[in-house]
N, C-alpha and C positions, 0 to 999 in steps of 0.2 A: 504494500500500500504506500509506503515511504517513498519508494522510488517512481510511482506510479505517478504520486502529488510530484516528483521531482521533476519529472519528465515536462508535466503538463507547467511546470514552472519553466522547465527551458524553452517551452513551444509560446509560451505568452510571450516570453522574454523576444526570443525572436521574431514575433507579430509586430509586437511594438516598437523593433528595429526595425523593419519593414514599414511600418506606418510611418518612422521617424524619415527614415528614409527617402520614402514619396513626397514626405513634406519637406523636403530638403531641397529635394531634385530641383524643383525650378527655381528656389533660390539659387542653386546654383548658374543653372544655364541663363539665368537670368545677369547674373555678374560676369557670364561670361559675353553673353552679348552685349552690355554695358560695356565692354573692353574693346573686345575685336567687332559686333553689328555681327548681320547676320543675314543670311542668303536663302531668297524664296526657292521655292522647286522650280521645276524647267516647264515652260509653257513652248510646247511646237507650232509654230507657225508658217504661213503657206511658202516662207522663200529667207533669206538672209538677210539681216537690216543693216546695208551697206549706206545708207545712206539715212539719216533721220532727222526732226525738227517738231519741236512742242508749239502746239500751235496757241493761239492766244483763246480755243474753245479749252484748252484743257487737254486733248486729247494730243495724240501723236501721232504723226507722219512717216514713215517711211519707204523707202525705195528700193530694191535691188538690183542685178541685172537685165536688161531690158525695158518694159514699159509698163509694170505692174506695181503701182502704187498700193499700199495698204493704210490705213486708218487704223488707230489701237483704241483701243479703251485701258487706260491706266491702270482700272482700278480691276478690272477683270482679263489684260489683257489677252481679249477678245478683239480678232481684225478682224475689217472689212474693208472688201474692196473700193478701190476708187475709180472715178474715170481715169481713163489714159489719156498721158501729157500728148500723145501724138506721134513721138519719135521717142528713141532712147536715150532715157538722161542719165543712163548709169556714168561715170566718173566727171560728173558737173559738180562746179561749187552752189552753193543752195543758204542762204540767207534771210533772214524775216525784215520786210521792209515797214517804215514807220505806219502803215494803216492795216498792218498784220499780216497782210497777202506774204507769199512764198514767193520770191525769186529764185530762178532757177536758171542756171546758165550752164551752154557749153552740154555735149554728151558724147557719144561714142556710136564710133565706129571701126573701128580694129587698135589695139592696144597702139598708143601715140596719137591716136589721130580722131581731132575731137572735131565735133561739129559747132558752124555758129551759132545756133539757135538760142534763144532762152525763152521761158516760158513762168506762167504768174499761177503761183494755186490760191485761189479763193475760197477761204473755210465756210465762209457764211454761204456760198452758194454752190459749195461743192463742184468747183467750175474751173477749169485752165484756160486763159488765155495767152497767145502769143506775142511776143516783143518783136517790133524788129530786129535783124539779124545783125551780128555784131561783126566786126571789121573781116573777122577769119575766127576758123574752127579755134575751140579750145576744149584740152583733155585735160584734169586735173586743174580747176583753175580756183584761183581763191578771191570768196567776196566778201568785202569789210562796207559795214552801214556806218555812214559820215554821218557829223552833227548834223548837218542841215537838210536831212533826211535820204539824201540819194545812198548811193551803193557800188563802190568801187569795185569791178573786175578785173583781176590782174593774174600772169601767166596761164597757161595750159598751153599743149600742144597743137599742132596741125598736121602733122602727118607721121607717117608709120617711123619716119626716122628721129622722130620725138622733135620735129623742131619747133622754136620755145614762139609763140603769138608773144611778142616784145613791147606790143602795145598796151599802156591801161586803159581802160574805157568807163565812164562812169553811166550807171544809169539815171538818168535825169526824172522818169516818172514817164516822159513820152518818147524819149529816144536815149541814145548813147552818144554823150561827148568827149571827143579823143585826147587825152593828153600826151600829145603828137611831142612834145620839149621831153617828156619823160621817158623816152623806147630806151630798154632795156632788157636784156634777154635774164630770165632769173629758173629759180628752181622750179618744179612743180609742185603745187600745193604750196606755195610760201609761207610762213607764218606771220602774221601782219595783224597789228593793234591800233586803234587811233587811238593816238597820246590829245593829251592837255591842250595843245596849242593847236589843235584842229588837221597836225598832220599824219599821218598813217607811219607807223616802224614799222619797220622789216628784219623780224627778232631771226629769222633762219628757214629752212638748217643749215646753210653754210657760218661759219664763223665770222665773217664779215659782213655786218648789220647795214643796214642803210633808212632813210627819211624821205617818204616822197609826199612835194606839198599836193595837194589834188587840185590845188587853185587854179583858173586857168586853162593853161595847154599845163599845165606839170611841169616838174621838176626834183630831180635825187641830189638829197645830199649825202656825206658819208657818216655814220654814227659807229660806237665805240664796238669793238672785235669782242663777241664772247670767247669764255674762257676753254670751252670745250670746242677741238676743231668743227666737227661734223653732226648735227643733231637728225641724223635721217629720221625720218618717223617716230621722233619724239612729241614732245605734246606742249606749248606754249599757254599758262593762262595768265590772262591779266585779272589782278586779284586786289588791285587796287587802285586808285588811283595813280595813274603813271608806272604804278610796279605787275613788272612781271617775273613770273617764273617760269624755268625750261627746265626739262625733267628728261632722262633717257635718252634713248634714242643711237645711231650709230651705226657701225655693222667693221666689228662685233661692238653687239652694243653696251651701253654704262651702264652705270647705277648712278652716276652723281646728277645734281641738278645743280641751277645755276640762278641767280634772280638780280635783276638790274629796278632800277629808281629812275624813271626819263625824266622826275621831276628835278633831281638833286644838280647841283650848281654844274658838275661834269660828271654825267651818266656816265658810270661803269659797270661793268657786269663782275659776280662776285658766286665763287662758289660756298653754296651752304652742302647741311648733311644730304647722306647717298641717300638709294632707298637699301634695301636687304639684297638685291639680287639688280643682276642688269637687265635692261629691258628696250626692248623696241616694237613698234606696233601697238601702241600703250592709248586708254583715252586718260586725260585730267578732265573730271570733272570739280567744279565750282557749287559747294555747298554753300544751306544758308547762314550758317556759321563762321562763312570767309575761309574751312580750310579746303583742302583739294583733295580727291579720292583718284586716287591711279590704279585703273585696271587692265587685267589681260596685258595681250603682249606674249614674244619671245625671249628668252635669255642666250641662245645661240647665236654662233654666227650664218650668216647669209640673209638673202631678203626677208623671208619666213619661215624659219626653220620651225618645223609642226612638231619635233621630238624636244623641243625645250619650251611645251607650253609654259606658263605661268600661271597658275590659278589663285594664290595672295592676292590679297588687293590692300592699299598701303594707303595711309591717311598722312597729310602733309600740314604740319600747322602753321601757319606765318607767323607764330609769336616767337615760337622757338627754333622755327626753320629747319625742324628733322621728324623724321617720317616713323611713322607706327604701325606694324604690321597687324592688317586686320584678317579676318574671316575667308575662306577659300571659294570660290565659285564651281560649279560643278562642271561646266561646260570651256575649252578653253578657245579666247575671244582674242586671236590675235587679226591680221591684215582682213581688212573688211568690217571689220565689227565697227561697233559703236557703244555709246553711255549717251544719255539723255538724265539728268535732276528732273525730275519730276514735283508738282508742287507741294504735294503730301511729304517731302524730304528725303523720297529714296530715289534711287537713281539703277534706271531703266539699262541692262545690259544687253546686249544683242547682236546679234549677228556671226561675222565671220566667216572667210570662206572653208562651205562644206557644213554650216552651223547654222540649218534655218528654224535657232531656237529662243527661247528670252531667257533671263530670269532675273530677280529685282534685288538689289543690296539695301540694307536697312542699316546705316551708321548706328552710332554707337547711341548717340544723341536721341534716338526714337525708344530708349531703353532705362531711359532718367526719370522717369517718373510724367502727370499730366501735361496735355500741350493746353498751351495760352487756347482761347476760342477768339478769332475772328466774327464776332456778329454780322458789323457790314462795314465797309469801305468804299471808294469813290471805282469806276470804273474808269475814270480818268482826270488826270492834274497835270495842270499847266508848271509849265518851269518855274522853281521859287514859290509855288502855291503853298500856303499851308491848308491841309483836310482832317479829317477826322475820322478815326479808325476807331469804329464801338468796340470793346472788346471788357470783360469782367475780369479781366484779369490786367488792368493796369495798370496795378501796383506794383508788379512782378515781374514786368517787362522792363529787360536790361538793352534792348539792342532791335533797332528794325532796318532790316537788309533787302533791299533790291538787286536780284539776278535778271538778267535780261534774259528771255527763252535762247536756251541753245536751239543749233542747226548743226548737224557735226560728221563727218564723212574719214577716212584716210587719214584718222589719228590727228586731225585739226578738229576745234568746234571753232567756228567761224563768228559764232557771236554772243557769248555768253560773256558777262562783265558783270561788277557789283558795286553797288553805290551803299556806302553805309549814311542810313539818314538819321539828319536831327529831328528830337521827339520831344514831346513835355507833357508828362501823367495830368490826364482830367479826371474829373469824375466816374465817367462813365467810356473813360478810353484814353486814346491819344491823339496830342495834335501833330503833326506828323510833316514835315516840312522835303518838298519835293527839291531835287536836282534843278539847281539854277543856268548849268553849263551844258548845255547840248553837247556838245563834243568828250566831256561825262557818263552822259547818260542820251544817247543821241535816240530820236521820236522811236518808240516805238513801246511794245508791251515786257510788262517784267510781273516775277514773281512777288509779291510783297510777303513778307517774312519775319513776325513777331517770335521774338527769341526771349524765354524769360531768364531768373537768374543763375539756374542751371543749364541754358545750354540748348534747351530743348524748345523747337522752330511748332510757327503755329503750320496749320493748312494756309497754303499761302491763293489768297484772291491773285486773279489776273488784272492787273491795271495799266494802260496805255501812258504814258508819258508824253505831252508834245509842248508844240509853242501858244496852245490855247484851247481853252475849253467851251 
């Protein structure tokens, strides 16, 4: 009988380990995605998202090769087809212009040799129209949206032998005007920011930077040499005002990154910390947090080396300028893929060739405890306006941050920027003081991003930015 009660003593004993247990478990996993975030399952979809851009509905766009556009839904990423642009826009640059439309330039027709076309997606009417056709074919080409709303097009190729359309062209809203003073033959896919003073850098990937004004016919000047020779398919974000960082990239590729100031009295470029591993074929995305999440990629040498996926994905902080290795992806997303932030604060992964899959990262940040609520906010403010963001949670609000929607293709996003704005606690919310400098925060739609004082980002409203309401 003694041993009989003894047994049933060890069998409690071990329930109640088992209960302690269960009750444990997601404290744990819960500190561990606090730490490293954490990665949704894999959703399959009808083709690779080589190409993608958040539109100002919310929802997402993407393209692969040939002429089959898809539509996501974020929250269920569930596609749906879209009309056909007409021709094939696979390896065009793709940009959101200041009244939310999609510009889209340049496509393909055999590796090197782009076509001139561009073409406009209309979210609200579900609808493509055509641009006139721009000087000559462009493959690979990169568009930056200026302050005063148009949209620089510059490099892509023209023919099978890769040779470089040396022309910039800007799109005006009804045609394209040449900045004939500025031809210049440069890389494909350039990496290119408009700075403070209204004119566009030219961060790589060669090591030697350059400044071209758009005023005009154009014109290059020379800007300071980064510190790494060759950033091939690295990833450029500007993460602040004037400042950028460069990360990766190569062949074989690095680990280090590299971050310049165009504001500071004589811009230099300056290496900070590596990441864990080298990489190229990488995206940076721009959280609403101001840090950067770097995903996918290879660590081998050659163009794409498919046996040295990379599935880490690495968090970059601008305060202390060195990188945190986060949570592993399941699927590996190196040449072709993409990353899209999404307004709920996670950030949309996809593609790659041979990988027509998704799956979604959850920063760390979504793992701190409740998000601020956004009640209501303006769907639009004029430069310098101050608005009013309802929100009950006020008082707790440390930081509200404007992302511009990315559009992002070939290990560049083309337009993703962040404006940290001034605020002052009301009652019943905050007053909220909009971007005075277009060339800042140049027309168009951005995330708005209530951050309380741990860290953790509201559901971000779409709100359009311009020169009037």
């Amino acid at each position: 009988m003694q041993n009989r009660h003894r047994h049933r003593g060890f069998r409690a004993l071990r329930e109640a380990g088992a209960i302690c247990a269960l009750a444990w478990l997601p404290t744990a996993a819960q500190a561990q995605s606090q730490a490293i975030g954490e990665w949704s399952g894999v959703t399959n979809w009808p083709s690779a998202a080589i190409h993608a851009a958040l539109l100002p509905t919310g929802q997402v766009i993407y393209y692969p090769r040939g002429d089959d556009p898809q539509l996501v839904d974020p929250t269920t990423l569930a596609t749906t087809a879209l009309p056909k642009a007409g021709y094939n826009i696979f390896c065009s640059g793709l940009a959101l212009m200041g009244d939310g439309r999609l510009l889209v330039a340049g496509g393909h027709v055999a590796n090197g040799w782009g076509l001139p076309r561009g073409t406009i997606y209309d979210a609200n009417t579900n609808s493509w129209s055509a641009t006139p056709d721009m000087n000559n074919g462009r493959w690979y080409p990169t568009l930056v949206s200026l302050g005063n709303g148009e949209v620089l097009v510059i490099s892509g190729s023209y023919d099978t032998d890769y040779s470089n359309n040396s022309l910039p062209q800007v799109w005006t809203g009804s045609g394209w005007r040449d900045l004939t003073s500025a031809v210049l033959s440069l890389p494909l896919y350039p990496r290119m920011h408009l700075a403070r003073d209204g004119r566009v850098y030219l961060a790589g990937p060669n090591q030697r930077t350059r400044w071209l004004d758009t005023t005009g016919t154009g014109s290059w000047s020379t800007g300071p040499d980064r510190t790494f020779p060759n950033r091939d398919y690295g990833s450029s974000v500007l993460y602040g005002d004037g400042k950028i960082f460069y990360v990766g990239g190569g062949n074989p590729p690095t680990d280090t990154a590299e971050v310049i100031d165009l504001n500071a009295a004589a811009p230099a470029w300056r290496t900070v910390g590596s990441m864990s591993i080298a990489r190229r074929q990488i995206n940076a995305s721009l959280l609403p947090d101001g840090k950067v999440l770097v995903t996918g990629g290879v660590s081998g040498p050659g163009f794409n080396n498919q046996d040295t996926a990379v599935f880490t994905a690495e968090l970059w902080d601008p305060a202390t300028e060195s990188f945190t290795t986060m949570a592993s992806m399941a699927k590996p997303r190196w040449y072709h893929s993409t990353a899209v932030l999404l307004p709920d604060g996670r950030v949309l992964s996809a593609g790659g060739d041979d990988n027509p899959t998704a799956e979604v990262f959850s920063p760390p940040y979504l793992f701190k405890g409740a998000r601020p609520v956004v009640g209501s906010a303006p769907t639009h403010a004029a430069y310098g306006e101050t608005f009013f963001v309802a929100t009950p949670d006020a008082a707790s609000i440390a930081a509200v941050n404007l992302i511009r929607l990315p559009s992002v293709t070939h290990a560049t996003n083309m337009s993703q920027r962040i404006n940290h704005l001034s605020f002052s606690h009301a009652k019943t919310g905050l007053q909220v003081t909009a971007p005075s400098d277009p060339n800042l925060c140049p027309p168009g739609h951005y995330m708005l991003f209530l951050l309380n004082d741990q860290g953790v980002p509201s559901q971000a409203p779409i709100i359009r930015i311009g020169p009037s309401s």
